[in-house]
C-alpha positions in Angstrom: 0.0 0.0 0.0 1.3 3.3 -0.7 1.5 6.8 0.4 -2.3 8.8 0.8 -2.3 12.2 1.7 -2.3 15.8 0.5 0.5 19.1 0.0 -0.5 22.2 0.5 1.9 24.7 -0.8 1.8 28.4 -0.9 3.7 31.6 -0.3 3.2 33.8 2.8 5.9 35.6 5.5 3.3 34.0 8.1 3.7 29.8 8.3 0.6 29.0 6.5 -1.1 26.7 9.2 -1.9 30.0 10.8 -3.8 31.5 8.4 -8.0 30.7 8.1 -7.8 28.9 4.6 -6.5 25.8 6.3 -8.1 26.1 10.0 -9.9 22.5 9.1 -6.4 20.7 9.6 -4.6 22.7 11.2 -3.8 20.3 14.1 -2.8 17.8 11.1 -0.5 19.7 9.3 3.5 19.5 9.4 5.9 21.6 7.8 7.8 19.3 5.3 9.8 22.8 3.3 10.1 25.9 4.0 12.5 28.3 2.2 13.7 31.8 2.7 11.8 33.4 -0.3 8.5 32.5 1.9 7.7 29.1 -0.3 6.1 26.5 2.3 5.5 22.7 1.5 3.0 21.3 4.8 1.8 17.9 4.8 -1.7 16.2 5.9 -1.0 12.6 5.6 -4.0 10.2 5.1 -7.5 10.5 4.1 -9.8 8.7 1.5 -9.9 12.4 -1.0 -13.4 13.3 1.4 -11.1 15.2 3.7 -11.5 19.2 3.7 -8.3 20.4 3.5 -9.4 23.8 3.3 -9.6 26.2 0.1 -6.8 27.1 -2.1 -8.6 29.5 -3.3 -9.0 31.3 -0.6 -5.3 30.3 0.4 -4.1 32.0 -2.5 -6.2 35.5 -1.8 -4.7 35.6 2.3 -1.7 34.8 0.9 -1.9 37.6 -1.9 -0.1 34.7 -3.5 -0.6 31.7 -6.1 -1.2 28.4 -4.2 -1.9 24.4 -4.9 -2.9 21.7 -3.0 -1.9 18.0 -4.4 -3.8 14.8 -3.4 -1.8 11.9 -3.6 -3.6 8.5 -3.8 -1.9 5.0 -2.9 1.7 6.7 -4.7 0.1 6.2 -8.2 -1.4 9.5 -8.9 -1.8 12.9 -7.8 -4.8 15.5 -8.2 -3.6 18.8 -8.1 -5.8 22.1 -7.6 -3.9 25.4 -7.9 -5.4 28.7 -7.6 -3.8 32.2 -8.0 -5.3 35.8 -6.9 -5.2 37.3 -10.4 -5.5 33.9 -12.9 -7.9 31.6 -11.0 -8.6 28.5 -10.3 -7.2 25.3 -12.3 -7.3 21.4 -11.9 -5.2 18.7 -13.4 -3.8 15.5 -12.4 0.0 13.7 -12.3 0.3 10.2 -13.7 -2.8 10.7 -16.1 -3.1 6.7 -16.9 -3.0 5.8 -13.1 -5.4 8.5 -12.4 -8.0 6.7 -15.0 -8.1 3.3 -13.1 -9.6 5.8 -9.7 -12.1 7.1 -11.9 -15.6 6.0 -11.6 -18.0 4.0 -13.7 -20.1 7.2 -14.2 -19.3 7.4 -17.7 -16.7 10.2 -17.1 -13.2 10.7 -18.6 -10.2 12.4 -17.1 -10.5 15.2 -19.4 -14.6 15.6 -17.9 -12.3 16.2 -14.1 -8.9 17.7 -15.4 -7.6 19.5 -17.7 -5.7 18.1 -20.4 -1.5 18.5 -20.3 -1.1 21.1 -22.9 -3.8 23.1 -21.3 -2.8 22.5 -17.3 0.9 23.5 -18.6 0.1 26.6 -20.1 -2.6 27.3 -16.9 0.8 26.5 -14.6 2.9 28.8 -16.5 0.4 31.5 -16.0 1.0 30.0 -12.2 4.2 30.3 -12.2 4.2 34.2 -13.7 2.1 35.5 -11.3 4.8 34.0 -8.5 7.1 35.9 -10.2 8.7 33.0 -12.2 10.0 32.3 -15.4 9.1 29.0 -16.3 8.7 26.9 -19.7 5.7 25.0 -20.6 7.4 22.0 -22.3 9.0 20.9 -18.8 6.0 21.5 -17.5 4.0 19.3 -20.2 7.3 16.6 -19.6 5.8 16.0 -16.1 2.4 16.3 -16.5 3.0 13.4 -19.0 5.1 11.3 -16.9 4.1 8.1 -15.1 4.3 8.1 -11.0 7.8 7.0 -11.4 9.4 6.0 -8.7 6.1 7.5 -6.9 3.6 10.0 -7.2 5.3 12.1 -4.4 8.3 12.4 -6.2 6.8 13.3 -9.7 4.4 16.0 -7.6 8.0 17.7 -6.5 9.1 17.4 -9.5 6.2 19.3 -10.6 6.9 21.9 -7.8 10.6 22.0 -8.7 9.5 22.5 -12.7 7.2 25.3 -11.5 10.2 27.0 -9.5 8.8 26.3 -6.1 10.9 23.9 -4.7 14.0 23.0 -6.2 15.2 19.4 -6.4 
């Protein structure tokens, strides 16, 4: 059985398990990064993806920076939600073939939940910009392509290192 649980990642002077955007778990959080340019990586381990980790949303306006949140399931696959104060909200997933087996029998594809690579790159560019980083989209798209190799938790930092976040 492998790793469940969820990032949260923003930008803020203040650590972000003060702030109201994740009061829900904030007895559950630990810091797992923090770096001097105000970047924090906190952890919730666990939960079945029914577990209100708060709003990213909202994250990213009381941080007056972007923010994402990433849902790793069993180490396969990831479900990230990012949100910025001036682009907006966006969803995509890591390990796109994994993610496919969690779906439901609802008659849904992955493209009906997330967006598709070339579009969530582009979207995470935008991300990136409004963090104040340069970033290209085919690195991005490399990732966002990729299997879970060796895990889903190492493909979501490389995501975060490909987005400028935390480098690896």
């Amino acid at each position: 059985m492998g790793y469940w649980g969820y990032y949260v990642v923003g930008r803020s002077e203040r650590p972000l398990v003060e702030l109201a955007a994740v009061a829900g778990v904030r007895d559950e959080l630990s810091l797992l990064v923090q770096r001097d340019d105000g970047w924090q990586v906190w952890e919730v381990p666990g939960g079945d993806g029914t577990r209100d980790v708060g709003n990213m949303n909202t994250l990213a306006l009381e941080t007056g920076s972007p923010a994402l949140f990433g849902y790793v399931m069993d180490s396969d696959c990831v479900v990230v939600e990012a949100a910025a104060p001036e682009s907006g909200v966006w969803t995509t997933c890591l390990a796109r073939e994994a993610m496919a087996g969690y779906l439901g029998d609802d008659g849904l594809s992955l493209d009906d939940y997330f967006l598709e690579p070339r579009d969530a790159a582009t979207r995470a560019v935008t991300w990136a910009a409004e963090s104040g980083r340069t970033v290209g989209a085919a690195p991005l798209l490399d990732v966002l392509n990729a299997a879970a190799e060796p895990s889903a938790e190492e493909l979501f930092f490389r995501f975060l290192d490909r987005l400028g976040v935390v480098p690896q």
